[in-house]
Phi, psi and omega in degrees: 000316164324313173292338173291291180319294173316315190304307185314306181308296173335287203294310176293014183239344150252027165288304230274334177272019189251349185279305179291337172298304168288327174337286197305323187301289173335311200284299195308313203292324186307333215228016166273171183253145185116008192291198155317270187342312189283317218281304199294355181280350188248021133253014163286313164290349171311303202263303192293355169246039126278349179287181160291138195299006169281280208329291201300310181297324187311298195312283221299338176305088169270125182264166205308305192299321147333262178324339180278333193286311176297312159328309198269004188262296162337314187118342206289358165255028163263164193279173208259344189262333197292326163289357193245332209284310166336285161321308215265276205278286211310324176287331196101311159153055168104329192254028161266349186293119181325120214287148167300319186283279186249084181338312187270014167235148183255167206273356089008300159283347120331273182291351170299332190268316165273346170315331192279299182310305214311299172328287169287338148341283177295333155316238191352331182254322167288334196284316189256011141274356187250338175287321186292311186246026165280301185284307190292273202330357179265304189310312191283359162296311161288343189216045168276144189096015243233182173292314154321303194294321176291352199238293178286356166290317183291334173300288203319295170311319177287359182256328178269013190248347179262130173286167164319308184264354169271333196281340186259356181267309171329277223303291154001289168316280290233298210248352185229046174039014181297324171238192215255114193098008200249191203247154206224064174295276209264133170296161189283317213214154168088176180246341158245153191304202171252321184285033182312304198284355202256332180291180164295160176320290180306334195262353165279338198277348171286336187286298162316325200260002128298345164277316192269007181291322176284317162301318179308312193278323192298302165340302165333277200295311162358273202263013180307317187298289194306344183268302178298303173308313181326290165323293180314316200249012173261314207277314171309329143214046135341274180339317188272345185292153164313299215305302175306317184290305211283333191265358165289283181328317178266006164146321225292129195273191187289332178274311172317299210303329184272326202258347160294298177255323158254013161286296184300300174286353162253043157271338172343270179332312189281353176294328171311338173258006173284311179321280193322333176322351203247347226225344173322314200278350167214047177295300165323111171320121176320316200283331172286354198247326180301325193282325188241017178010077200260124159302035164302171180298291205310318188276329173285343174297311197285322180276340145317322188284297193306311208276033198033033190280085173329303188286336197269311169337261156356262168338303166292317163322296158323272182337297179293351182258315175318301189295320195278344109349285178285347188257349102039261184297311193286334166286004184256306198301291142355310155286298148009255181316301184314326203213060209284006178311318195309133153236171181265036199264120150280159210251000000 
C-alpha cells in the first residue's frame, strides 16, 4: 500500500515540476536577443537594402506602430503568463504552435517527422549499450585484476578520453571515403539511400543498418566507460558483502552465490540508467547526429535554438521533460521488481 501511495504522489508531483521547468524556459527565452520580433525587423531592413537608397531608408525606418504590429502578431504584447497560460492549454504546450522557420508546419509535425529517425537511433544505441556493458563489466568483475581486466580497462579509458564526435569524424574518414585512399564501407551522411524507396524489405532495412552503424558505435563508445565500471564496481561489491560469505559458509558455491544474489543487487545502480529508456528518441548526440547529418530530434533541437524557433524549441522541451519525468517513476518501478524488499516508506 505503501508503494501505491509512493507511486501516486510521484506522478502528481510532476504536473507542478513539468510546470516549473517550462515556466523558467518560457520566462528566459522571452528575454533572449535574436527572438521574432528582432528576427522580422532585421529582415525587413534586410529587403530594403537591395532596393534603391530612398527605399532602403524607408525600409530600415521601422516605425513604434510597425513594432506593436509585430508583437502582437507574435503574441509578444500580452502580459507573459497569459503567453505561458496560451502555450500550456491552448497551443497544447507548444505543438500546435506554428514553427517560426516554416510557417506551414506547427511544431508537432516537425518533431513528428524526425521521431521516427531519433527512434530507431535511440533503441539500437541504447540497447547495445547495455547489452555490451552489462556482460563485460560482470566479466571484468569476475576476473579482477587478472589481464582481461587490465587490457580491457585500458580500451575502456581510451573509448571514454575520446570524444564521441571526434571518434565519429575518425571513423567517418577511416570508412565512409571522405578522404582519398581510405576505405568507402559506410555511407558518410544521412539516415537513407536516395534510392530507399524503390529496395526491397531486406534491402531498406540493410540500408538503414549501414547508415545508423557509425553513428550508433559512436553513441556506444560514448556511454561505454560509465556503464561498464558501474556494473563491474556494483557486482564487486556485492561479492564482498557478508550475505555472500554467508551463503559460501553453507555450502553453497561461488557461482550460486554471484549470479543467484549478487547479481540481481548490483543491478540496483544500472537500473537508474534504465529511466532513459523513455527518453531514446532523443538519446542521440546533437554534435553526432550534426557529424552524419542524421534529421534527428537532436539535430532539429539544435537548429531550433540557432535559428530561434521558439515554438519548435519549447515543444521538445515539453516533450522531453514529460517522457523524462515518467522515466523516473519507471526507475523507481525497476527497483522495485529487482529487489521487491525495497520501499519507499519515509521515514
Amino acid at each position: 500500500m505503501e508503494r501505491i501511495d509512493y507511486f501516486i504522489k510521484r506522478l502528481l508531483l510532476t504536473v507542478p515540476t513539468f510546470i516549473g521547468i517550462t515556466m523558467l524556459c518560457f520566462l528566459l527565452i522571452q528575454f533572449v536577443p535574436g527572438g521574432p520580433v528582432e528576427q522580422a525587423i532585421m529582415s525587413m531592413k534586410g529587403i530594403g537594402a537591395h532596393e534603391s537608397p530612398g527605399a532602403a531608408g524607408a525600409a530600415y525606418s521601422i516605425t513604434e506602430a510597425q513594432r506593436r504590429e509585430i508583437e502582437a502578431y507574435y503574441g509578444f504584447d500580452r502580459p507573459l503568463h497569459l503567453r505561458y497560460w496560451k502555450w500550456l492549454a491552448k497551443d497544447r504546450i507548444g505543438m500546435n504552435m506554428s514553427s517560426y522557420r516554416f510557417p506551414d508546419k506547427t511544431a508537432w509535425q516537425l518533431i513528428r517527422e524526425r521521431f521516427r529517425v531519433s527512434l530507431i537511433f535511440g533503441i539500437a544505441g541504447f540497447v547495445l549499450s547495455y547489452l555490451v556493458c552489462i556482460p563485460l563489466g560482470i566479466a571484468k568483475a569476475l576476473r579482477h585484476n587478472s589481464a582481461f581486466d587490465l587490457g580491457s580497462s585500458i580500451v575502456v579509458f581510451v573509448g571514454y578520453a575520446i570524444p564521441a564526435f571526434a571518434f565519429g569524424m575518425v571513423l567517418k574518414m577511416l570508412l565512409s571515403g571522405t578522404v582519398e585512399g581510405m576505405w568507402d564501407i559506410f555511407p558518410a551522411s544521412g539516415f537513407r539511400s536516395e534510392n530507399f524507396d524503390q529496395l526491397s524489405f531486406a534491402g531498406q532495412v540493410g540500408d538503414i543498418f549501414m547508415h545508423m552503424f557509425l553513428p550508433v558505435l559512436c553513441y556506444v563508445i560514448g556511454n561505454f566507460a560509465v556503464l561498464t565500471l558501474l556494473m563491474k564496481n556494483s557486482l564487486i561489491e556485492q561479492i564482498g558483502r557478508d550475505y555472500i560469505r554467508t551463503v559460501i559458509a553453507k555450502g553453497g558455491s561461488f557461482k550460486r552465490a554471484v549470479w543467484g544474489h549478487a547479481f540481481r543487487n548490483a543491478l540496483i545502480p544500472i537500473a537508474t540508467g534504465m529511466s532513459g529508456i523513455l527518453t531514446v528518441m532523443f538519446a542521440g548526440s546533437v554534435i553526432i547526429e550534426q557529424v552524419f547529418e542524421i534529421p534527428g530530434m537532436g539535430r532539429l533541437s539544435l537548429e531550433s535554438i540557432v535559428g530561434r524557433d521558439y515554438p519548435v524549441f519549447m515543444g521538445i522541451l515539453a516533450l522531453t521533460s514529460i517522457l523524462g519525468l515518467l522515466g523516473n517513476i519507471f526507475s523507481d518501478l525497476l527497483y522495485v521488481f529487482i529487489d521487491p524488499r525495497i520501499n519507499f516508506q519515509e521515514n
